[in-house]
N, C-alpha and C positions, 0 to 999 in steps of 0.2 A: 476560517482559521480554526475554528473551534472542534469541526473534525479531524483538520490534521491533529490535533492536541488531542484528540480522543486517540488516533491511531500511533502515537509516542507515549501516550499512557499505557496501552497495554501493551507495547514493544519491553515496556520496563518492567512490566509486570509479566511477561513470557520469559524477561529476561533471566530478574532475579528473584522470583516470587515461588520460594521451592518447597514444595511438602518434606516433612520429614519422619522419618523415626527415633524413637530415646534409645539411648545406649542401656543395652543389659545392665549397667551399673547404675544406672540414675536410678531414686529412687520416684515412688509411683507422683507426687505433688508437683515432680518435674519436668515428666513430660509435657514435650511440645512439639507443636505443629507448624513451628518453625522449622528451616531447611537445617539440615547437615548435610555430610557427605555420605554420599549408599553408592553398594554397585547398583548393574541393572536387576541381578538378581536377586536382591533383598528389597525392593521397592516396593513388593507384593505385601509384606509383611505390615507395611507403614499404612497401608487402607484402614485395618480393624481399627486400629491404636490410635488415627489418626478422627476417624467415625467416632470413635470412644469421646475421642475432646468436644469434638462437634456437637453431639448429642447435649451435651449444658449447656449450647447456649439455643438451639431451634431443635424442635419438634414436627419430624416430617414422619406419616405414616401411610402406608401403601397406598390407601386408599384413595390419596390424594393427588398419585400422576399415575395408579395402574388403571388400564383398561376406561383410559377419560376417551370422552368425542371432543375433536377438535374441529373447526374450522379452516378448512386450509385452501387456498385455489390452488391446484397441483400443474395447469395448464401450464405456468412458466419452468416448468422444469419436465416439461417434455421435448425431446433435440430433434428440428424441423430440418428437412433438406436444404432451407436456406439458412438456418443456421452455420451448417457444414458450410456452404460456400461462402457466408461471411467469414468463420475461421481458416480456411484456405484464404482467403485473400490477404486478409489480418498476417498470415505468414507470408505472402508472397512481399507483401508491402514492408516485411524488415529485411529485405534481400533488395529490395529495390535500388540503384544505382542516382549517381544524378551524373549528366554528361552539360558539357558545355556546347551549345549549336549557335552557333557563328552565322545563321544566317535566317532570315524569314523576316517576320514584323512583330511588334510587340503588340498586348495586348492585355488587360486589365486581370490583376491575379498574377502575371507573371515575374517570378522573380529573374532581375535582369543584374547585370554588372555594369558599370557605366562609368565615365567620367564628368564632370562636370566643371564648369568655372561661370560666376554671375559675375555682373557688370554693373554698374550704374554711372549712368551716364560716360560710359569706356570707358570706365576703370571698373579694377577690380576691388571687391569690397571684402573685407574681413569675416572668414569662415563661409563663404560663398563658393570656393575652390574645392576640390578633392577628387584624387584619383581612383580606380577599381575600387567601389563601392557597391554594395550588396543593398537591393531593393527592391520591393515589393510594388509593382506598380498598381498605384489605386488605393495603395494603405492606407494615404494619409498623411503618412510621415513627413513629407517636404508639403510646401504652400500650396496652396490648391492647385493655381493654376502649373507649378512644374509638375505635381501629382498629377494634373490630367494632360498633361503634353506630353508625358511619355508613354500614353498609348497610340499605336500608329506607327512608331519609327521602325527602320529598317537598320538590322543590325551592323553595323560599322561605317554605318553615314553621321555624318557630323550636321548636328542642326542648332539655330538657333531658335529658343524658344522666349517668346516673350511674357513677360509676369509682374504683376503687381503684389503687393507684400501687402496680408490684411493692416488695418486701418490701427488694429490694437496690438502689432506685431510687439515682441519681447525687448528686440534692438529700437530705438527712436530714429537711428540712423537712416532706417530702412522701413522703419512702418508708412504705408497709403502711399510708396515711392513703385515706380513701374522698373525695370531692369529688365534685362537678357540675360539667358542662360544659356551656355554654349552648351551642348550634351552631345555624348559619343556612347551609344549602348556596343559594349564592349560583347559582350555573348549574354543568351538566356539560359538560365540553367533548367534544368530538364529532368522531373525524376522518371525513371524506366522501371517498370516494376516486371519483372520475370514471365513471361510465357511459361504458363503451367502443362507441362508436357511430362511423358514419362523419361525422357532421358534428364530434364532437370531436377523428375523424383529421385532419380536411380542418384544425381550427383550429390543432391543436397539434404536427401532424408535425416541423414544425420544430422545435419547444422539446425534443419525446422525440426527435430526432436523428434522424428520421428521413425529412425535406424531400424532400417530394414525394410521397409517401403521401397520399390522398383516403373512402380506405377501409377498413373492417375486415379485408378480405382483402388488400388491400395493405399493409399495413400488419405482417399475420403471413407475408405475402411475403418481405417486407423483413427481419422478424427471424431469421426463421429462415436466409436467406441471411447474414446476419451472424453468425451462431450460429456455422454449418458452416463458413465462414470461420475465425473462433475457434478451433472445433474439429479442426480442420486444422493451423491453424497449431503449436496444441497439441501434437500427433500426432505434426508434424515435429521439435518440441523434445522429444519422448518419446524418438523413435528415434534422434535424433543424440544425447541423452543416455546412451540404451542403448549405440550405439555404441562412445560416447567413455568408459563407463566398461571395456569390453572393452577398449579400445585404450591404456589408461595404468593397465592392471589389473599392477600389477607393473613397472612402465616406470622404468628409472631416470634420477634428477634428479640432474646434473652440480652444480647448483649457478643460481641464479637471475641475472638481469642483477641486479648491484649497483647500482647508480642509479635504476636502473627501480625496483624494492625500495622502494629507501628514497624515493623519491620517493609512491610509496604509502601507504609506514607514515607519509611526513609528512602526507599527505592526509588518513589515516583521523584522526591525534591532532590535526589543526587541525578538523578536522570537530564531534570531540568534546567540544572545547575553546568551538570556538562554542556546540553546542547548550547547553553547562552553563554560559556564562555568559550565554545567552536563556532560559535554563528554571531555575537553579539556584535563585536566587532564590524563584521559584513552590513549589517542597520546601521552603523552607528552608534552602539546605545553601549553605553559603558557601567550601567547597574543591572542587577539580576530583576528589581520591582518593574524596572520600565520598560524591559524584554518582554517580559509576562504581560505586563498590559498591552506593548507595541507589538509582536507579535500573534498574541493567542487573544486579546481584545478582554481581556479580566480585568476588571475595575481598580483594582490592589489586590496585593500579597494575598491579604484576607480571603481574599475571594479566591483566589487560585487554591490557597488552603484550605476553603471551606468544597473546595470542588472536587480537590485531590479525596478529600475526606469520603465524600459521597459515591466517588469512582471507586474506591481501594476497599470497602464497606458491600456493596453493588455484587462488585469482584469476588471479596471474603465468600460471600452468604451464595452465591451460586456455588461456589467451590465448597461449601458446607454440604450443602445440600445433596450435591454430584457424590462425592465422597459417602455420603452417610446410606443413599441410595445404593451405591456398589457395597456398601458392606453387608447390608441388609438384604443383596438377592446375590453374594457371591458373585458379584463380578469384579475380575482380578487384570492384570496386565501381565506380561509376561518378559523376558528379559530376552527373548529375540523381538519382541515389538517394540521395544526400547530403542534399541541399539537400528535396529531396520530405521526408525524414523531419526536416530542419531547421523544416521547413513545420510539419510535423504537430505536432515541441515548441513551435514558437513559439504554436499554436492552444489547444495544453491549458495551457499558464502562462501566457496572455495579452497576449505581446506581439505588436507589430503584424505580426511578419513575421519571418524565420529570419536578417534582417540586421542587423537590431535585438537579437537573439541575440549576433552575431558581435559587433556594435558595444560590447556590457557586457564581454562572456567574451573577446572577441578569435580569431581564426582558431586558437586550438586547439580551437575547438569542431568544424571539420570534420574533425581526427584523431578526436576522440572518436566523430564519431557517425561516422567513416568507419571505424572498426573495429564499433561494431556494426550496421552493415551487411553487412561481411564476415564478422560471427559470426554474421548469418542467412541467407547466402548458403553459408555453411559448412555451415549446420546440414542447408541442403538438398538438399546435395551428398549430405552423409551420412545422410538418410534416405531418397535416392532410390538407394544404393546397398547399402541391406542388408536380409533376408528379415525377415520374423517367421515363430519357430516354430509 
């Protein structure tokens, strides 16, 4: 539980957690590194000014992530021939089909359809009955013995199958009593996963992502360039990771922007406030304290607050750091990097276009995604600047 709540923390913090710049009118005591609204073209601006704040409260100096040796094993992020063919399969397998087959024998793992009606002593007994019924034979899910007497059958033969109800069964009615269970396996379902050929590349490159592929070998062209992509990019988050924890290994924290802060902690407990009254309901749980303990396993409020604290703090002082580093060796974003990776969120959530974005959220969307721009522009600053041992 506790890492899904890590990955709803920074969903809320990717959400609403925007750099910002001061308005030419403010005066100098006012600036903040809280979000306003910017285009993409002025975002560039908000680095220096935003570095300026940073620098009161941590002290980062070149020497401390330029030109470090790291530790790295690089082995996992080199892309093996059978890597490729586990991601072809990986695609083949969401095209996959399930058909119903009407005929053969069942057998353990297989999901079947069935009917059913239990007996005791001929009669029929309460919740013992039910028609086209979806099951796993072998799961477990029914008493043992009807779990294992539906391996063996032949699809659309009627059998009875004999069974005794464990000793500690739920009903009294029925526990350490023997019955009959008439079954009828209705069909098996059957999943078909794709014959990877080049006429199924030619038909379906587009739907597995990969538009313009005509063939087999195009097509493991194509993945495996997106792999080493992947794994590259990965690489670069390895080494500026390694970097950054060399470089704030011991580094002391003045103290955090207080607005910026709390503007965070407000982010994270509005975040979690929504999801528990979209989901609370669904548990059962009708306060926001007993959501947080029932589902995320935090002992109290306190505790989720003293966590929220340590996450949004965590969060701050990396983004201090990233920031203070770009200002300090000129590196900048740009307002078609913006808008390109505006593009790319507007494609995966589905709307029409990255202005359609701005039009819901409003132009703090290009501080948000104009910083992490600059935390990948960062990253690759500093993983083009240090060894591996």
């Amino acid at each position: 539980m506790r890492k899904r709540f890590m990955g709803v923390m920074l969903a809320a913090v990717l959400a609403t957690s925007l750099v910002a710049c001061s308005k030419g009118t403010k005066k100098a005591e006012e600036v903040s590194s809280k979000n306003t609204a910017i285009t993409a073209e002025e975002y560039a601006g908000t680095i220096k000014t935003n570095a300026d704040i940073y620098k009161k409260y941590v002290n980062i100096d070149s020497a401390s992530y330029m030109n470090r040796e790291i530790e790295l094993d690089t082995s996992a992020y080199t892309v093996t021939d059978d890597a490729v063919e586990t991601q072809i399969q990986t695609l083949l397998e969401q095209l996959k089909e399930t058909q119903q087959v009407t005929e053969g024998e069942t057998k353990e793992n297989d999901v079947i359809n069935l009917d059913y009606s239990g007996k005791l002593d001929g009669v029929a007994f309460q919740g013992g009955t039910a028609t086209s019924v979806s099951y796993t034979v072998g799961s477990g899910q029914f008493i043992t013995d009807l779990d294992q007497g539906l391996i063996g059958l032949k699809v659309g033969q009627t059998y009875d199958i004999p069974c005794t109800f464990p000793s500690d069964y739920s009903s009294s009615d029925l526990a350490g009593k023997s019955v009959i269970f008439t079954v009828k396996v209705n069909y098996i379902e059957k999943e078909i996963i794709p014959e990877l050929t080049d006429s199924f590349v030619a038909e379906n490159a587009s739907t597995l992502g990969y538009e313009g592929c005509t063939t087999v070998d195009e097509l493991r062209t194509a993945v495996k360039a997106s792999l080493e992509t992947q794994a590259q990019n990965s690489l670069v988050q390895a080494k500026a990771s390694a970097v950054y924890k060399l470089a704030t290994d011991g580094l002391e924290v003045n103290d955090y922007p207080e607005d910026e802060l709390n503007q965070l902690l407000d982010t994270l407990n509005k975040n979690i406030e929504t999801e528990y009254n979209t989901y609370g309901s669904y548990y059962g749980i009708t306060d926001l304290e007993t959501y947080i303990k029932t589902v995320y396993g935090f002992e109290s409020q306190d505790a989720f607050n003293d966590y929220a604290t340590d996450y949004a703090k965590t969060y701050l002082l990396e983004k201090m750091v990233y920031t203070i580093i770009a200002a300090d060796n000129d590196i900048t974003v740009t307002a078609d990097e913006i808008n390109d990776q505006g593009a790319q969120l507007a494609n995966q959530y589905g709307y029409d276009d990255y202005n359609a974005i701005l039009t819901e959220y409003g132009n703090e969307m290009n501080a948000e995604i104009g910083y992490n721009c600059l935390y990948a522009n960062v990253a690759k600053f500093l993983s083009e600047n240090c060894t591996i041992a």
